[in-house]
C-alpha positions in Angstrom: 22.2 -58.1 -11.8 24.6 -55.6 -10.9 28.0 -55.3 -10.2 30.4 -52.8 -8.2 33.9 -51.8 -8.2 35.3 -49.0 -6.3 38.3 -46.9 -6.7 39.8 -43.9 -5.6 41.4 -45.1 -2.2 44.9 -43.8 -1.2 47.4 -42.1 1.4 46.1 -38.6 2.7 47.1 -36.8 5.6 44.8 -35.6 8.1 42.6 -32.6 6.8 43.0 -33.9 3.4 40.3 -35.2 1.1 39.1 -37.9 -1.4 36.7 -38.6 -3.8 35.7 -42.3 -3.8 33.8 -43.7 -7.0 31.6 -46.6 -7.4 31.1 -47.3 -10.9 28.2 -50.0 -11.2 27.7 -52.3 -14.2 24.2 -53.9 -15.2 21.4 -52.9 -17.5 19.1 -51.7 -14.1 21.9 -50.4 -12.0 19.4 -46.8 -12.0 16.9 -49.3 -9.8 19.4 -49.5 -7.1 19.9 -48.0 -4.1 23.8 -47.4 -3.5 25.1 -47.4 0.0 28.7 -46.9 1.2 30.4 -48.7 4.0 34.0 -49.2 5.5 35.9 -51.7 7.2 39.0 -50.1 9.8 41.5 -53.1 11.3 40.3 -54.7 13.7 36.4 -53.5 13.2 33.3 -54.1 12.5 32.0 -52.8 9.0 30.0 -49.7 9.6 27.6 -47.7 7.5 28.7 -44.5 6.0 26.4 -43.0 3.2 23.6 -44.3 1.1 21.6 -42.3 -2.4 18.5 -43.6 -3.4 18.1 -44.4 -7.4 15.2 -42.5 -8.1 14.9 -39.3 -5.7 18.0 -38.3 -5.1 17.8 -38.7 -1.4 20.9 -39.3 0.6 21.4 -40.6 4.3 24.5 -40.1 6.0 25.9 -41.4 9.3 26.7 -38.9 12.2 30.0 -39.4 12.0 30.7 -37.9 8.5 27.8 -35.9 8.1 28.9 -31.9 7.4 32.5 -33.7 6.1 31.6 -36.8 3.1 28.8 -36.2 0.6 27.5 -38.6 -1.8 26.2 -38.0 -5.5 24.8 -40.2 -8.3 25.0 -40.3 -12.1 22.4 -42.8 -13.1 23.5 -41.8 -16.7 27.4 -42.9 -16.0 26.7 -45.5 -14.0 28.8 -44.2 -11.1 28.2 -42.9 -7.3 30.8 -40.9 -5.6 31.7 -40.2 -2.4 33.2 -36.9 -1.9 35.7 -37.1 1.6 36.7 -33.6 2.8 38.7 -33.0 6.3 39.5 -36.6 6.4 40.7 -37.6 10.0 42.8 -40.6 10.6 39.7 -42.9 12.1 38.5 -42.5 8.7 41.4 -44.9 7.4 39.4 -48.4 6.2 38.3 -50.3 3.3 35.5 -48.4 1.7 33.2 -50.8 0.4 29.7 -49.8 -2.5 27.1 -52.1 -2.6 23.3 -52.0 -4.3 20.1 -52.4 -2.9 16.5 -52.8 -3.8 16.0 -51.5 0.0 16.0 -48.4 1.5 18.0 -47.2 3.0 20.8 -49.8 2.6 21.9 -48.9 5.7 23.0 -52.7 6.7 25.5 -55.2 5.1 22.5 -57.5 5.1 20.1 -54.9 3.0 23.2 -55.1 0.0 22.3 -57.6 -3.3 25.6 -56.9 -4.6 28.8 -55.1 -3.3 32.3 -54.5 -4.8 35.8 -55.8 -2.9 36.4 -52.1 -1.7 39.2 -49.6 -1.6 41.7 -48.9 1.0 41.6 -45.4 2.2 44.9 -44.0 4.9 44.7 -41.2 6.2 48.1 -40.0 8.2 48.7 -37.9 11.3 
């Protein structure tokens, strides 16, 4: 079993960045796909990122793609999401999750998920 918890959420203004980590706990957190998501008010959660546990492989949606990247550390335990020119439609509760799927590009493709971090970004 694994088990997320993400951190790294705060006020930014607009332009600004963030680095979001997801630091996972259980003895075969390396077999897991790692997928990012956010909730804004009002919203529907929506995909943002996704690495794959063994290749490396990362999947993006449009709408960040060229701004957020994601890396892994299998050997810390820890994904991070790496938010440059944040805009304020970026401001939600970024949620990790692992999955034996791929790509965990859904809520329902997630075996486990963390209770997220809040993330404001400012005019």
């Amino acid at each position: 079993q694994v088990h997320t918890v993400e951190s790294g959420g705060g006020l930014v203004q607009a332009g600004g960045s963030l680095r979001l980590s997801c630091a996972a706990f259980g003895r075969t957190f390396s077999s897991y796909h790692i997928g990012w998501f956010r909730q804004a008010p009002g919203k529907e959660r929506e995909f943002v990122s996704a690495v794959s546990w063994n290749t490396g492989r990362t999947y993006y949606v449009d709408f960040v793609k060229g701004r957020f990247t994601i890396s892994r550390d299998n050997g810390k335990n820890t994904v991070i999401l790496q938010m440059n020119s944040l805009k304020p439609e970026d401001t939600a509760v970024y949620y990790c999750g692992a999955s034996s799927r791929w790509p965990p590009s859904t809520w329902d493709a997630l075996d486990f998920w963390g209770s997220g971090t809040l993330v404001t970004v400012s005019e």
